[in-house]
C-alpha positions as CSV (number, residue, x, y, z in Angstrom):
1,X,0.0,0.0,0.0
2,X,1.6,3.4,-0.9
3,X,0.0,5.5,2.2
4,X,2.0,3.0,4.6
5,X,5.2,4.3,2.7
6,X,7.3,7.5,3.6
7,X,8.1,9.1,-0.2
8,X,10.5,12.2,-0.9
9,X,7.4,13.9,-1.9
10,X,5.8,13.3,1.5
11,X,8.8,14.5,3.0
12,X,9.5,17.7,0.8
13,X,5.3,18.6,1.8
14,X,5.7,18.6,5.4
15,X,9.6,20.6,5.1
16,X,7.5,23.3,2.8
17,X,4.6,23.6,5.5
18,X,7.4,23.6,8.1
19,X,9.0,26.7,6.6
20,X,5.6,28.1,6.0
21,X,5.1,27.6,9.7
22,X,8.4,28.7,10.6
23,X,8.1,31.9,8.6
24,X,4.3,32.9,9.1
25,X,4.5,32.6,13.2
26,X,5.6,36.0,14.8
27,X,6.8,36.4,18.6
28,X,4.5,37.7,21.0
29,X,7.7,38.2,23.7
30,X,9.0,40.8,25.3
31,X,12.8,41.5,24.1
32,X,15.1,40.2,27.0
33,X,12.3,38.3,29.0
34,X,13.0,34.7,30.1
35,X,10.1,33.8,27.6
36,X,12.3,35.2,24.8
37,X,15.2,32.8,25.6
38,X,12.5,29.8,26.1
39,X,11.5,30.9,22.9
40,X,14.4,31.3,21.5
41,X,15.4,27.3,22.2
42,X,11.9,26.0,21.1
43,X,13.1,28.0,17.6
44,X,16.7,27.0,17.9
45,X,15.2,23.1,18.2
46,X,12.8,23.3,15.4
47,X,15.7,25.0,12.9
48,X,17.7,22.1,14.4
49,X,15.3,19.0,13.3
50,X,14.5,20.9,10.3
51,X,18.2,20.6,9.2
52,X,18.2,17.1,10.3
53,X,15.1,16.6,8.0
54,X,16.7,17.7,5.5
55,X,20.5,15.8,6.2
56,X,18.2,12.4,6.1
57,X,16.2,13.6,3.5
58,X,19.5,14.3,1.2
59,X,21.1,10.6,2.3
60,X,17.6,8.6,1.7
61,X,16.8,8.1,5.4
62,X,13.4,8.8,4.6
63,X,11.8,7.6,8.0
64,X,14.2,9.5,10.0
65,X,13.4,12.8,7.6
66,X,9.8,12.2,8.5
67,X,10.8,12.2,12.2
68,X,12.8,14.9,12.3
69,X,10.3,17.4,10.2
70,X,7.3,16.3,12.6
71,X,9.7,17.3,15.7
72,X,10.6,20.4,13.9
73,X,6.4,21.5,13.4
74,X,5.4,20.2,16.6
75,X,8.4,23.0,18.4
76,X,6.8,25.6,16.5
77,X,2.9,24.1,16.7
78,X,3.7,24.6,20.4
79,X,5.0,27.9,20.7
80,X,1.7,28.9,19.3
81,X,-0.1,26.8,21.4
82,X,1.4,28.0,24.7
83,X,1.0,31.3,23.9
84,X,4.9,32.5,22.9
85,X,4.7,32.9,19.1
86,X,1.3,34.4,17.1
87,X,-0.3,31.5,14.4
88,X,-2.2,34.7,13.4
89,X,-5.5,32.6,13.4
90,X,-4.0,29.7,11.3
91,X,-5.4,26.3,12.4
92,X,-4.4,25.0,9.1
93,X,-0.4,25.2,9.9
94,X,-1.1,24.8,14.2
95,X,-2.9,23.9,16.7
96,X,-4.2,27.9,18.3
97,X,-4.8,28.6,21.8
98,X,-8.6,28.0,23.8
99,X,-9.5,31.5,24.1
């Protein structure tokens, strides 16, 4: 069955809606505030799995691209979630806060 399969096209989708993600949420921080530098590491880990996606992507690890480019939404998905970054009403690319 084909849907059970990870494919470079499945894996280039969900690295294009990361960097849509990536680019489209804003920081709702304070410069200088501790949430800035927890912030700051969520983005730091989802840049890091991205690059990993990509590294696995580029040797034919496939699964482990997958992985990796999940991790990399899910850090950004949650920075919106918890309040740090602004999904500016997207619940296409995250999962927004309960109001």
């Amino acid at each position: 069955m084909a849907e059970d399969r990870v494919s470079l096209e499945l894996v280039e989708k969900y690295l294009l809606l990361t960097e849509q993600a990536r680019a489209k949420a804003t920081p709702l921080v304070k410069p200088g505030s501790i949430e800035e530098n927890m912030l700051n590491d969520m983005l730091r880990m989802a840049d890091d799995y991205r690059n990993d996606a990509q590294h696995f992507a580029d040797n034919g690890d496939l699964v482990r691209a997958f992985g990796a480019i999940n991790y990399a939404h899910a850090w950004i998905d949650a920075g919106v979630r918890i309040g740090l970054l602004d999904g500016h009403g997207d619940d296409v690319l995250f999962t927004l806060p309960v109001n």
